[in-house]
N, CA, C and O atoms as a Tripos MOL2 file, in Angstrom:
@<TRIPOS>MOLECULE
protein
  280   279    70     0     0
PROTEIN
NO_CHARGES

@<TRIPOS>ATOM
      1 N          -9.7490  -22.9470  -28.1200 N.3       1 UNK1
      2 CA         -9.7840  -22.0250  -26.9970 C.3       1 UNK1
      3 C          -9.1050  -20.6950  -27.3680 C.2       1 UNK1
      4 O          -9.5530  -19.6120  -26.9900 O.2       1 UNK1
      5 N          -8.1830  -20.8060  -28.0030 N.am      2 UNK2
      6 CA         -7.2420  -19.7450  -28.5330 C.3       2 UNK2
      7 C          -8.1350  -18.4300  -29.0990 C.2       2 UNK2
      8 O          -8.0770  -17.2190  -28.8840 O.2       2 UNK2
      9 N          -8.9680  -19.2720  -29.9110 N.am      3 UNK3
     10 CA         -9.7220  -18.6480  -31.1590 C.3       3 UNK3
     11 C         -11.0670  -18.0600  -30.7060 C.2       3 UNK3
     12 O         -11.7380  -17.2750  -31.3770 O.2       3 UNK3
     13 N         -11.4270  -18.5990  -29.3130 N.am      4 UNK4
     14 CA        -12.2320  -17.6290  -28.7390 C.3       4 UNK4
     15 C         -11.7860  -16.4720  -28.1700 C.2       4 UNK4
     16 O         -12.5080  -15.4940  -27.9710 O.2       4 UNK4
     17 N         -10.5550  -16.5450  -27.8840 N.am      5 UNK5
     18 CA         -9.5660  -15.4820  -26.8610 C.3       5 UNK5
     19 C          -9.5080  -14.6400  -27.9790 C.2       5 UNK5
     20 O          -9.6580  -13.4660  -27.6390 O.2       5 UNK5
     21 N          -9.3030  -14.8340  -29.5150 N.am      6 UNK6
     22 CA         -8.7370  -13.8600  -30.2450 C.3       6 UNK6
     23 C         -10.5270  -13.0650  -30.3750 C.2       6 UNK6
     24 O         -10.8100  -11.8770  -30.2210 O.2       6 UNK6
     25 N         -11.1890  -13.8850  -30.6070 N.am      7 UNK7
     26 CA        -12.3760  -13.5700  -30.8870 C.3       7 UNK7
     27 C         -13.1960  -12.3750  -30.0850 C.2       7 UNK7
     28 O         -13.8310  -11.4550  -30.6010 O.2       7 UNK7
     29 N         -12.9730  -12.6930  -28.4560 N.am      8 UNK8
     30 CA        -13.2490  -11.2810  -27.9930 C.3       8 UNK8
     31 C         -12.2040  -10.8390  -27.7660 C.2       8 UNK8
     32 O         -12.4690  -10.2680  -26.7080 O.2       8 UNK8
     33 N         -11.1820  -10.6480  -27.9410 N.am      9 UNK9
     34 CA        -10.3910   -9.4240  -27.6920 C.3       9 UNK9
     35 C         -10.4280   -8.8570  -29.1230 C.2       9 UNK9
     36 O          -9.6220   -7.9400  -29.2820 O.2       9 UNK9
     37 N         -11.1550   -9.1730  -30.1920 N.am     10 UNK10
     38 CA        -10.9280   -8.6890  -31.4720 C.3      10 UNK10
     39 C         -12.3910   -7.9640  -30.7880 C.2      10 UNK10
     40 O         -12.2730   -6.7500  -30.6250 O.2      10 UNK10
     41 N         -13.5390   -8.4660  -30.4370 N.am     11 UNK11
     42 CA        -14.9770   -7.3990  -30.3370 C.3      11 UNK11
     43 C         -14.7150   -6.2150  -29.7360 C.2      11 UNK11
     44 O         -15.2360   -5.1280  -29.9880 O.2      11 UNK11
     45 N         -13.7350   -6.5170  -28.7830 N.am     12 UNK12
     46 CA        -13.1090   -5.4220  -27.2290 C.3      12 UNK12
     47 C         -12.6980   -4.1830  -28.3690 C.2      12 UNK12
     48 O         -13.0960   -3.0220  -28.2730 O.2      12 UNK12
     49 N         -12.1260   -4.5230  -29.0740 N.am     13 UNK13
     50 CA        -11.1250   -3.2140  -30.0720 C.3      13 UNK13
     51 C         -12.2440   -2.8140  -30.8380 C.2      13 UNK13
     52 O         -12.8620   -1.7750  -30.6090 O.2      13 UNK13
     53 N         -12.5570   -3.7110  -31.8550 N.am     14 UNK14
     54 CA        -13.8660   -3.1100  -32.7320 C.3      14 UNK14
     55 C         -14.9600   -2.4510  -31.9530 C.2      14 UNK14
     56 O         -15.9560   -2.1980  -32.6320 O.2      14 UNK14
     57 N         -15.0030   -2.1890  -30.9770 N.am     15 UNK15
     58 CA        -15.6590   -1.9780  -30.4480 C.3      15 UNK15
     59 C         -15.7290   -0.4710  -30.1300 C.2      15 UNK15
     60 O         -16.6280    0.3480  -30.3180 O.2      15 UNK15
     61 N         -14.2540   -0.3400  -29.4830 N.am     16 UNK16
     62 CA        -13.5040    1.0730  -29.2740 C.3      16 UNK16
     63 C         -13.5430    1.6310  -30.6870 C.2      16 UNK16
     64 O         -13.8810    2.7690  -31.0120 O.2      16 UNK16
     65 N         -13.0640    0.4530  -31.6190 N.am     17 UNK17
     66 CA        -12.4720    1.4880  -33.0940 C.3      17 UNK17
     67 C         -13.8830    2.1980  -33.1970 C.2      17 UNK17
     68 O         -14.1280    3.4040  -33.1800 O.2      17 UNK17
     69 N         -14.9420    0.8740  -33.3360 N.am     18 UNK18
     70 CA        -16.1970    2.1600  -34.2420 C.3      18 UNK18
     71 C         -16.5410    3.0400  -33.0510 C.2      18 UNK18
     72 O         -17.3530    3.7720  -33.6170 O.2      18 UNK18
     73 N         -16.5170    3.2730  -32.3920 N.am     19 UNK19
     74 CA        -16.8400    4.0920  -31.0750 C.3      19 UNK19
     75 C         -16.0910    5.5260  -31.6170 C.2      19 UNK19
     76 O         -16.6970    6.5330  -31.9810 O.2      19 UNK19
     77 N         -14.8060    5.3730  -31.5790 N.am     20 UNK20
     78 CA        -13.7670    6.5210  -31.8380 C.3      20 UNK20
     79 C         -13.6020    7.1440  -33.3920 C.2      20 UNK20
     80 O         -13.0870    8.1920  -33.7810 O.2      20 UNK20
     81 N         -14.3070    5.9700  -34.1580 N.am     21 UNK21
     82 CA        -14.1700    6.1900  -35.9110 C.3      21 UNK21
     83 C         -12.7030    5.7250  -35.6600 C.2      21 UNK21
     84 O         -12.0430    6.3570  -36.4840 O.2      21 UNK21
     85 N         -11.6980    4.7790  -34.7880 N.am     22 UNK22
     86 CA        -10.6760    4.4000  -34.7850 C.3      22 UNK22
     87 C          -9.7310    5.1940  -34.2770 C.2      22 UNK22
     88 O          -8.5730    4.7870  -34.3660 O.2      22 UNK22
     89 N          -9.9570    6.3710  -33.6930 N.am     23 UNK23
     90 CA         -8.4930    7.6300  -33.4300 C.3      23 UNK23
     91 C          -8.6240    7.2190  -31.9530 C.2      23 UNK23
     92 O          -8.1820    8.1330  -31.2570 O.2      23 UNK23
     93 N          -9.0950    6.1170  -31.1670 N.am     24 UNK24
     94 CA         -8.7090    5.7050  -29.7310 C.3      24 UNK24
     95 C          -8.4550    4.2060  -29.9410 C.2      24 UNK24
     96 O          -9.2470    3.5190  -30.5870 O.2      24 UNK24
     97 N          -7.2590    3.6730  -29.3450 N.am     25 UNK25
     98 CA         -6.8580    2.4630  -29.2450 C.3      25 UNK25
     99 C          -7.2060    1.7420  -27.9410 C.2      25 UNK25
    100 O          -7.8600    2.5730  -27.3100 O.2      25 UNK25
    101 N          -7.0950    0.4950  -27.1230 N.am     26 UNK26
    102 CA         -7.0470   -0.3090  -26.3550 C.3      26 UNK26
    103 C          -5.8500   -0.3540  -25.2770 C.2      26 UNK26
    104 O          -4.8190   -0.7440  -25.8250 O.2      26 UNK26
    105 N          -5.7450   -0.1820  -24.4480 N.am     27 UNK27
    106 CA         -4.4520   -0.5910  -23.3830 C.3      27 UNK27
    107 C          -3.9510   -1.9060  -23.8760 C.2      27 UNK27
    108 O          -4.3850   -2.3630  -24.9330 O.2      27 UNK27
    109 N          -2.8960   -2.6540  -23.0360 N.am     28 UNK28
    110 CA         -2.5620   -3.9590  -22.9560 C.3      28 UNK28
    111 C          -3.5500   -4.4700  -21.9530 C.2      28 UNK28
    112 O          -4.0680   -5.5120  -22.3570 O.2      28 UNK28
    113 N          -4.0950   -3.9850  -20.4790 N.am     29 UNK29
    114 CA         -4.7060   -3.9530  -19.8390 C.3      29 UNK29
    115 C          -6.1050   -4.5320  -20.2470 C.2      29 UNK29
    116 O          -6.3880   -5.7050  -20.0030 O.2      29 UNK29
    117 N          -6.9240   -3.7260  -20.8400 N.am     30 UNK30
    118 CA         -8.1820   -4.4250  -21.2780 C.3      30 UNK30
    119 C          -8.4540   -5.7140  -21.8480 C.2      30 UNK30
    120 O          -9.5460   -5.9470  -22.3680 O.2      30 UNK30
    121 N          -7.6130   -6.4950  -21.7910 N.am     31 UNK31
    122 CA         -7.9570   -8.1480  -22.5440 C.3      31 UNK31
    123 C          -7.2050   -8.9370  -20.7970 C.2      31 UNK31
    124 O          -7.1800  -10.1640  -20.7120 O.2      31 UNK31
    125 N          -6.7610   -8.2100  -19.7930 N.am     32 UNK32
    126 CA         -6.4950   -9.5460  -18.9770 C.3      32 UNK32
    127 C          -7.5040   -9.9360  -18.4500 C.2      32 UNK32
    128 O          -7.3180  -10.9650  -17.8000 O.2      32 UNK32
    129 N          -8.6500   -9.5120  -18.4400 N.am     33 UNK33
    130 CA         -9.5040  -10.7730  -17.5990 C.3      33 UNK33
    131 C          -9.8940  -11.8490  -19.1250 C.2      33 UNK33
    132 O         -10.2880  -12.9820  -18.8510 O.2      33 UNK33
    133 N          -9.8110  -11.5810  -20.2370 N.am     34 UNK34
    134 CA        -10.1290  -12.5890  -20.8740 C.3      34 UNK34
    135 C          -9.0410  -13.4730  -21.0050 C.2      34 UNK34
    136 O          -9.2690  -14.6690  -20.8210 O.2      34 UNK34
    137 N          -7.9020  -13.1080  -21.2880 N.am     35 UNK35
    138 CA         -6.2110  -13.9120  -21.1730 C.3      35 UNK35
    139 C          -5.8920  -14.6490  -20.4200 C.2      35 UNK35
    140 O          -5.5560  -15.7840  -20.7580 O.2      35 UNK35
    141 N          -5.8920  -14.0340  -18.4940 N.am     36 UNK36
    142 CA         -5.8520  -14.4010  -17.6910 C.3      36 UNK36
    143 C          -4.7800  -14.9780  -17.1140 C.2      36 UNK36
    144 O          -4.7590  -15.4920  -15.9960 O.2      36 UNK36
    145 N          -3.9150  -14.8940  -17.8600 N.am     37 UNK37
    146 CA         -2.5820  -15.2160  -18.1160 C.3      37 UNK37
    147 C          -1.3840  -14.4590  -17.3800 C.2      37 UNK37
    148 O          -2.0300  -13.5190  -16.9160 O.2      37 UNK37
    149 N          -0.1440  -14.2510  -16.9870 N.am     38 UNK38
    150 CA          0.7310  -13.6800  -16.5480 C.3      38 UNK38
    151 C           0.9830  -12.6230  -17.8680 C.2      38 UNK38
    152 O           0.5090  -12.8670  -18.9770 O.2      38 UNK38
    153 N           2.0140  -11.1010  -17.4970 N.am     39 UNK39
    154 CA          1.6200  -10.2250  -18.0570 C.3      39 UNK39
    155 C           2.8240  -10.7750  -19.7540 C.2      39 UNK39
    156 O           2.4690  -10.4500  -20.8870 O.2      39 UNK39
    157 N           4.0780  -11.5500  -19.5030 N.am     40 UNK40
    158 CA          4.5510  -11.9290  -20.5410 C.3      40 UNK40
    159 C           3.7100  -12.8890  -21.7600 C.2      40 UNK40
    160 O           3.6810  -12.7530  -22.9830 O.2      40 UNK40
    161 N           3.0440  -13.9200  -20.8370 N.am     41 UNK41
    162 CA          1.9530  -14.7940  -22.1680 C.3      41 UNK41
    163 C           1.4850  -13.8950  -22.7310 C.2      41 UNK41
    164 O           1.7480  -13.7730  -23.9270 O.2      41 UNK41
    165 N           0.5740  -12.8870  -22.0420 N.am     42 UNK42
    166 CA         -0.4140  -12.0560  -22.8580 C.3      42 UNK42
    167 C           0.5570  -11.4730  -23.5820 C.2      42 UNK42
    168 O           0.8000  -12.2960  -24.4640 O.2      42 UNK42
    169 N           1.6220  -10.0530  -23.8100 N.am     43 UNK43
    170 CA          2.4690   -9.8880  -24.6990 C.3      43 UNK43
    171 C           2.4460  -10.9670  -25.7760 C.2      43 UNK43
    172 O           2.0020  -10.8860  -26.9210 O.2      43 UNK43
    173 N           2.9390  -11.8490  -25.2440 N.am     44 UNK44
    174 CA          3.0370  -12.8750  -26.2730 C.3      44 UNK44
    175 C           1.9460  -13.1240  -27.3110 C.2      44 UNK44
    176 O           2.0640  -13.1470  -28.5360 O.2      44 UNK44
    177 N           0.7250  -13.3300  -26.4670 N.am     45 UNK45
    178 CA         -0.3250  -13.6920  -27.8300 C.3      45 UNK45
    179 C          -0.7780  -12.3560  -28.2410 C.2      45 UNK45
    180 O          -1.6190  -12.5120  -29.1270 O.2      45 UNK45
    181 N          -0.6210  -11.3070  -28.0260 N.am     46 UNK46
    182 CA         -1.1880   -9.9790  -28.1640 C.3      46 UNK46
    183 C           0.2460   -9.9130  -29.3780 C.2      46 UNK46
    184 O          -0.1610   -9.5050  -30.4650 O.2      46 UNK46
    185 N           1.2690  -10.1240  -29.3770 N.am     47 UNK47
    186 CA          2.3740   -9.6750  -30.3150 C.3      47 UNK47
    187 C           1.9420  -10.7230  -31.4790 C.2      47 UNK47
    188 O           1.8160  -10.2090  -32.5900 O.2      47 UNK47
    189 N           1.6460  -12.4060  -31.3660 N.am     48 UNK48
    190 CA          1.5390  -12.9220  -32.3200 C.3      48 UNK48
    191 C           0.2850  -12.2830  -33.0900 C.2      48 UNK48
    192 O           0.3290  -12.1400  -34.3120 O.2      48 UNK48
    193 N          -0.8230  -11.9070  -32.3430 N.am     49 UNK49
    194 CA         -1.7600  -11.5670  -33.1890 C.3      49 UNK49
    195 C          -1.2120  -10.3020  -34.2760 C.2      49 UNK49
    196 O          -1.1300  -10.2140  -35.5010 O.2      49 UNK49
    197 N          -1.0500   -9.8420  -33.6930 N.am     50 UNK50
    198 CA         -0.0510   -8.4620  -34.5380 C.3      50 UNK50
    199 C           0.1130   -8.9920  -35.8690 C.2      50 UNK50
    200 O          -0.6340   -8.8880  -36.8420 O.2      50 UNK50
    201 N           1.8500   -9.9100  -35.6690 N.am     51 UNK51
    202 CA          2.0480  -10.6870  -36.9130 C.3      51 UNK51
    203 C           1.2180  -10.7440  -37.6810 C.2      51 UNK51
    204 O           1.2520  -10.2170  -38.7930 O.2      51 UNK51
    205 N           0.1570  -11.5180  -37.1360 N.am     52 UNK52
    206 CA         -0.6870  -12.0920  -38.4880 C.3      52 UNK52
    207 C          -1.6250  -10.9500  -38.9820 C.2      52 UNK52
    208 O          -2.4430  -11.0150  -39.9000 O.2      52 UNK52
    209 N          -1.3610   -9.9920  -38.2540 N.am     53 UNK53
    210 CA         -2.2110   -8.2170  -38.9920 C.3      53 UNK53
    211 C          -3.8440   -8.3830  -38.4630 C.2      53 UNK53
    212 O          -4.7710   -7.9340  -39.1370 O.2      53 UNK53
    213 N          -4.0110   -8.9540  -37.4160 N.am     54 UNK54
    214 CA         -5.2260   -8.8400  -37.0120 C.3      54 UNK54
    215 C          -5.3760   -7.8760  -36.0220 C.2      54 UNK54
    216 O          -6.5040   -7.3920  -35.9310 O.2      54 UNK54
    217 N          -4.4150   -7.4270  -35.1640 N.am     55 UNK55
    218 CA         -4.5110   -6.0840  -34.6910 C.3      55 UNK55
    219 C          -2.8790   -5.2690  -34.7690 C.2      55 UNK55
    220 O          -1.8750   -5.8250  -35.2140 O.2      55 UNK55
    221 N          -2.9190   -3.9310  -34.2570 N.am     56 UNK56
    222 CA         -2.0070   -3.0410  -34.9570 C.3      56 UNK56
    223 C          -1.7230   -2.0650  -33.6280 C.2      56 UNK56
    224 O          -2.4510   -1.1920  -33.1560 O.2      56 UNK56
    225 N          -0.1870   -2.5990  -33.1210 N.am     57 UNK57
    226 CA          0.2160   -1.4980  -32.2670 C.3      57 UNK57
    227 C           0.6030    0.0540  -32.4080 C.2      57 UNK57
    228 O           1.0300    0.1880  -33.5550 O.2      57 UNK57
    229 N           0.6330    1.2120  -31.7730 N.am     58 UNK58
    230 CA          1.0610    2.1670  -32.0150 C.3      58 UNK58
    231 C           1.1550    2.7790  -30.4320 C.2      58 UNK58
    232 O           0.5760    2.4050  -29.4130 O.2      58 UNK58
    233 N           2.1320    3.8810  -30.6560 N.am     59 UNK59
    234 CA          2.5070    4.3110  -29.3300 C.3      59 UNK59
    235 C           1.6460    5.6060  -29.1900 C.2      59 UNK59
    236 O           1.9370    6.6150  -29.8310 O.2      59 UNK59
    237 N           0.3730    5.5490  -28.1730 N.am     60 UNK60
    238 CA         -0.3690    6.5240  -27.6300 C.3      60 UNK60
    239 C           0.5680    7.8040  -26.9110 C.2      60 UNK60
    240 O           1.7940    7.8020  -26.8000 O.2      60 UNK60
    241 N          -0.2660    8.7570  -26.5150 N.am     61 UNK61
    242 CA          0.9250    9.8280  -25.3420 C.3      61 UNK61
    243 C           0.9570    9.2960  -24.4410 C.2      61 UNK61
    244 O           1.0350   10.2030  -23.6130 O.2      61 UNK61
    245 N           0.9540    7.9750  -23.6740 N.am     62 UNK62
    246 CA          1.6110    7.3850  -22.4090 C.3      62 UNK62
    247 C           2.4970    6.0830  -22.4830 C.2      62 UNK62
    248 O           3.5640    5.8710  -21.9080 O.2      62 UNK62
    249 N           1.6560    5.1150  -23.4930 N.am     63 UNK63
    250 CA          1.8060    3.8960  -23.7680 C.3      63 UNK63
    251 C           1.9620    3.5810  -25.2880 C.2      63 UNK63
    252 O           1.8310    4.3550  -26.2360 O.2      63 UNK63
    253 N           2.2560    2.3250  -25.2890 N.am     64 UNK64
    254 CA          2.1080    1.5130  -26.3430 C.3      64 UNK64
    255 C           0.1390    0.9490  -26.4000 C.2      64 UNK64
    256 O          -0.3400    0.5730  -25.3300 O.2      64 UNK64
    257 N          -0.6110    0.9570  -27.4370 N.am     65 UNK65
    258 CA         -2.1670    0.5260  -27.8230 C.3      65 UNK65
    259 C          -2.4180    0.2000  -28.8780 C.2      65 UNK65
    260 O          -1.6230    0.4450  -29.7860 O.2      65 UNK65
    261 N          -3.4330   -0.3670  -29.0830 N.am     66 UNK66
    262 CA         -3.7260   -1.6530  -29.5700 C.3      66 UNK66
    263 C          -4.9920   -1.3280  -30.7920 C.2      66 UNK66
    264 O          -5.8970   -0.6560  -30.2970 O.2      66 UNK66
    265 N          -5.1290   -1.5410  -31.6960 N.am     67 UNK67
    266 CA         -6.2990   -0.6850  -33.1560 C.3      67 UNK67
    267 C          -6.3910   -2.4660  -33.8340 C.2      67 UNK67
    268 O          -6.0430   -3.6140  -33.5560 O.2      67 UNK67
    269 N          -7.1120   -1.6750  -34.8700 N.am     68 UNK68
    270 CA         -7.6320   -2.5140  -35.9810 C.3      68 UNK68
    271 C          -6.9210   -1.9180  -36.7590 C.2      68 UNK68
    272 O          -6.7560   -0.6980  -36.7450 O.2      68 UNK68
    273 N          -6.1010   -3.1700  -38.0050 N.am     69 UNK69
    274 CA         -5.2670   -2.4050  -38.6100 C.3      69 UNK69
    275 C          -6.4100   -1.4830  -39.7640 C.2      69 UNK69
    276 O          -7.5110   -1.9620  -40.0360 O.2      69 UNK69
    277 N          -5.9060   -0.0390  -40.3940 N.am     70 UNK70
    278 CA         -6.6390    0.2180  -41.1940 C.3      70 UNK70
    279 C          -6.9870    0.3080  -42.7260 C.2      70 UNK70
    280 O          -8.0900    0.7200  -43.0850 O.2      70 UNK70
@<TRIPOS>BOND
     1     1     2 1
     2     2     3 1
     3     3     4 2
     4     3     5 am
     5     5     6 1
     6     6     7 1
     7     7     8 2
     8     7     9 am
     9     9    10 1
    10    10    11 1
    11    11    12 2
    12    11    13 am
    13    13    14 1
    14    14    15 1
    15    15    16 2
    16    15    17 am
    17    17    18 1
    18    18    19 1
    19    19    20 2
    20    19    21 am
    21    21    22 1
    22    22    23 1
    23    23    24 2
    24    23    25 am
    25    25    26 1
    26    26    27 1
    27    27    28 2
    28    27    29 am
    29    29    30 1
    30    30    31 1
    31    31    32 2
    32    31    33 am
    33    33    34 1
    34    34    35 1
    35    35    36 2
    36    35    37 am
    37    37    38 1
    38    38    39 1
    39    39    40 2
    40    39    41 am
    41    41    42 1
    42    42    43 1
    43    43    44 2
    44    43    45 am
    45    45    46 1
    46    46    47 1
    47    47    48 2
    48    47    49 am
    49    49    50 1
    50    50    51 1
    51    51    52 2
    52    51    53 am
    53    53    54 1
    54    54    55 1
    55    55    56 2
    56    55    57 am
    57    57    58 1
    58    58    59 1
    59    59    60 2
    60    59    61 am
    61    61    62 1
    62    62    63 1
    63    63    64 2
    64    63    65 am
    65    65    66 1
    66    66    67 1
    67    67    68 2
    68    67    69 am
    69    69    70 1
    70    70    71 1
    71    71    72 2
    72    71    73 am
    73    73    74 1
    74    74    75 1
    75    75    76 2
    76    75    77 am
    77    77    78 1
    78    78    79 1
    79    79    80 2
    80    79    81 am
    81    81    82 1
    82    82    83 1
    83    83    84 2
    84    83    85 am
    85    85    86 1
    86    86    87 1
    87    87    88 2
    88    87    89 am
    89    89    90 1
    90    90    91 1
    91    91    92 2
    92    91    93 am
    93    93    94 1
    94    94    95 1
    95    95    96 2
    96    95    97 am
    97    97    98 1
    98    98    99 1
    99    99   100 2
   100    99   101 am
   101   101   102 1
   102   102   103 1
   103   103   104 2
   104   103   105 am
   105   105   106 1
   106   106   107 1
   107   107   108 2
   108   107   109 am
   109   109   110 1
   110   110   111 1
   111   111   112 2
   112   111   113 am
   113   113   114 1
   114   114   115 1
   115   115   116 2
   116   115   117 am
   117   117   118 1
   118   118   119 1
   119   119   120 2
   120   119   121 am
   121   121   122 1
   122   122   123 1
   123   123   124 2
   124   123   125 am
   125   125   126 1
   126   126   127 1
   127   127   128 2
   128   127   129 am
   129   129   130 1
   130   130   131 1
   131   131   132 2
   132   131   133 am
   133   133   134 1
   134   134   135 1
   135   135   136 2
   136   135   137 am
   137   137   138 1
   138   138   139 1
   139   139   140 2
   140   139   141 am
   141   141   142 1
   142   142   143 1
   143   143   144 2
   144   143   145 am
   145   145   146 1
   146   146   147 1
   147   147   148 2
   148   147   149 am
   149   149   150 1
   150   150   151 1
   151   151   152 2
   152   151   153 am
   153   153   154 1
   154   154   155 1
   155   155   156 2
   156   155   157 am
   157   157   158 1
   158   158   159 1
   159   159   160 2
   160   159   161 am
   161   161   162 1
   162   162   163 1
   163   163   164 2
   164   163   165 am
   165   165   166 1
   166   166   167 1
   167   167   168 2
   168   167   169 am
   169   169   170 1
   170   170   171 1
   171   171   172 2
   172   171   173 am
   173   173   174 1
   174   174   175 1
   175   175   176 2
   176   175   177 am
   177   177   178 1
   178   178   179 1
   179   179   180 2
   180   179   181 am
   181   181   182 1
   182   182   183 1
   183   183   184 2
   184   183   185 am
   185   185   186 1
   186   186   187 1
   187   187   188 2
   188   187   189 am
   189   189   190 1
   190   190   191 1
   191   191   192 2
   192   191   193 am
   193   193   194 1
   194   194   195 1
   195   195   196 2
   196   195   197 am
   197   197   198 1
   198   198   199 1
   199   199   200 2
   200   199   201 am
   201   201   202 1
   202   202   203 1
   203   203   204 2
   204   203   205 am
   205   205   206 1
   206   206   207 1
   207   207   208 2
   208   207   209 am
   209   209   210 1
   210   210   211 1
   211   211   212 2
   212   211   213 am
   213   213   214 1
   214   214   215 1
   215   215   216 2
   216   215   217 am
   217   217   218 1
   218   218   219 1
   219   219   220 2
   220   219   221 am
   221   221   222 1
   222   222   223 1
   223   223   224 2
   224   223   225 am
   225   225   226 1
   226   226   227 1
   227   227   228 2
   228   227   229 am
   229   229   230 1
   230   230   231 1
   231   231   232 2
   232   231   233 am
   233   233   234 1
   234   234   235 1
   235   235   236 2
   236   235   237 am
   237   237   238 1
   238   238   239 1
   239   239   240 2
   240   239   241 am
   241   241   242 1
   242   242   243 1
   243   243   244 2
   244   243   245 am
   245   245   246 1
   246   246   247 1
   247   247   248 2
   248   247   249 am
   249   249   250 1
   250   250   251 1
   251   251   252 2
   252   251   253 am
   253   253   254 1
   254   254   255 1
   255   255   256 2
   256   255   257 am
   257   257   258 1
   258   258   259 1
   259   259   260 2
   260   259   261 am
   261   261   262 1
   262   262   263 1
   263   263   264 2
   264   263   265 am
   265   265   266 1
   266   266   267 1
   267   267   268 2
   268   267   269 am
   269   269   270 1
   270   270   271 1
   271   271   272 2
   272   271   273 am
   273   273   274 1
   274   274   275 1
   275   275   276 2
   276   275   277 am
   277   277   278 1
   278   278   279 1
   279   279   280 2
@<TRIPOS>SUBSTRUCTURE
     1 UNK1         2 RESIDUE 1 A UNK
     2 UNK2         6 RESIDUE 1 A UNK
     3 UNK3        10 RESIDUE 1 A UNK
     4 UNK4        14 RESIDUE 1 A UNK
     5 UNK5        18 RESIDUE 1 A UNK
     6 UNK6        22 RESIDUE 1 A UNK
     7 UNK7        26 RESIDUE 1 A UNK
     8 UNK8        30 RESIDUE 1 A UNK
     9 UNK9        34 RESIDUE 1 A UNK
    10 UNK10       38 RESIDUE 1 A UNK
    11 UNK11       42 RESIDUE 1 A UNK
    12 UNK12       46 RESIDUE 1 A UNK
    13 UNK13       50 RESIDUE 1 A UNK
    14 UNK14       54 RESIDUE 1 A UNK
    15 UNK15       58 RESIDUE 1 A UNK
    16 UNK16       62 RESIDUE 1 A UNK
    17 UNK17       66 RESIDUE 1 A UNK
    18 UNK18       70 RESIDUE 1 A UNK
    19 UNK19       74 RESIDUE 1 A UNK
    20 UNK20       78 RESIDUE 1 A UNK
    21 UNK21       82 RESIDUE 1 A UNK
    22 UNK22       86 RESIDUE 1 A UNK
    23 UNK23       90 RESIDUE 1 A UNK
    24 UNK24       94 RESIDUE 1 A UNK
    25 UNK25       98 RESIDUE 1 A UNK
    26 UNK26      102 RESIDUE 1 A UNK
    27 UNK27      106 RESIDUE 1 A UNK
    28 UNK28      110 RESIDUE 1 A UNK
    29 UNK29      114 RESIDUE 1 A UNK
    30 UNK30      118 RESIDUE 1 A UNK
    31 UNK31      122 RESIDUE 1 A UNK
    32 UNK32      126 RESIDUE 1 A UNK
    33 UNK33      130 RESIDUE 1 A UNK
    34 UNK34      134 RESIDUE 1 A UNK
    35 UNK35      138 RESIDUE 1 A UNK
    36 UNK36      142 RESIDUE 1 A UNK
    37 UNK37      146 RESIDUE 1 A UNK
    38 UNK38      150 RESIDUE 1 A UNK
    39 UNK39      154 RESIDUE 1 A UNK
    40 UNK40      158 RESIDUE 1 A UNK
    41 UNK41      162 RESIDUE 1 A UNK
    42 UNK42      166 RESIDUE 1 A UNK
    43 UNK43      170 RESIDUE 1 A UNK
    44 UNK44      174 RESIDUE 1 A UNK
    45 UNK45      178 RESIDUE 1 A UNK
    46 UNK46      182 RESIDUE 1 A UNK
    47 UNK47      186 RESIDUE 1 A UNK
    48 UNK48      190 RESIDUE 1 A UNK
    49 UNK49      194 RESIDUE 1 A UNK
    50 UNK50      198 RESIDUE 1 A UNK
    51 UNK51      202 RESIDUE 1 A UNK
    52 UNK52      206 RESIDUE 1 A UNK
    53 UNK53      210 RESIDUE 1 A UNK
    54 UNK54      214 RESIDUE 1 A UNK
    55 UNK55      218 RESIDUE 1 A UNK
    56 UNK56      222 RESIDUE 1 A UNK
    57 UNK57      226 RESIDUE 1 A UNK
    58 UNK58      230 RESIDUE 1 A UNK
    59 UNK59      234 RESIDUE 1 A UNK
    60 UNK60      238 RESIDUE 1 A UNK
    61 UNK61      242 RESIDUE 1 A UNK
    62 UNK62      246 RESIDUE 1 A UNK
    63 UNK63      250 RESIDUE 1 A UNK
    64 UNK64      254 RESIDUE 1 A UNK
    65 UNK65      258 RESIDUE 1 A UNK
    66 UNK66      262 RESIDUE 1 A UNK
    67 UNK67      266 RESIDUE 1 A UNK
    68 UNK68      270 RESIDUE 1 A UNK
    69 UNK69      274 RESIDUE 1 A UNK
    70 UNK70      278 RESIDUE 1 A UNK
């Protein structure tokens, strides 16, 4: 189940990246209807994915967002 969750929230970004050529990132926002989760779980699996370098935070001009690492 996990591995579908990573699976589209990985299409959600690739999606944006090739859209932008990558210079626009993702909110935290855009993966809760797939998560569905309270806003700490999601952190949570949104930070483990990080770890393992499958996606790549950086701080936008409002927020913290979400890339493909490059």
């Amino acid at each position: 189940m996990e591995e579908e969750k990573e699976r589209q929230i990985l299409e959600i970004i690739k999606i944006k990246f090739d859209k932008t050529g990558g210079h626009n990132g993702n909110s935290f926002n855009d993966f809760d209807h797939i998560l569905n989760v309270d806003i700490n779980e999601r952190n949570d699996f949104l930070e483990r994915m990080a770890k393992e370098k499958k996606i790549k935070f950086y701080m936008g001009p409002n927020t913290r967002m979400i890339t493909l690492p490059k």
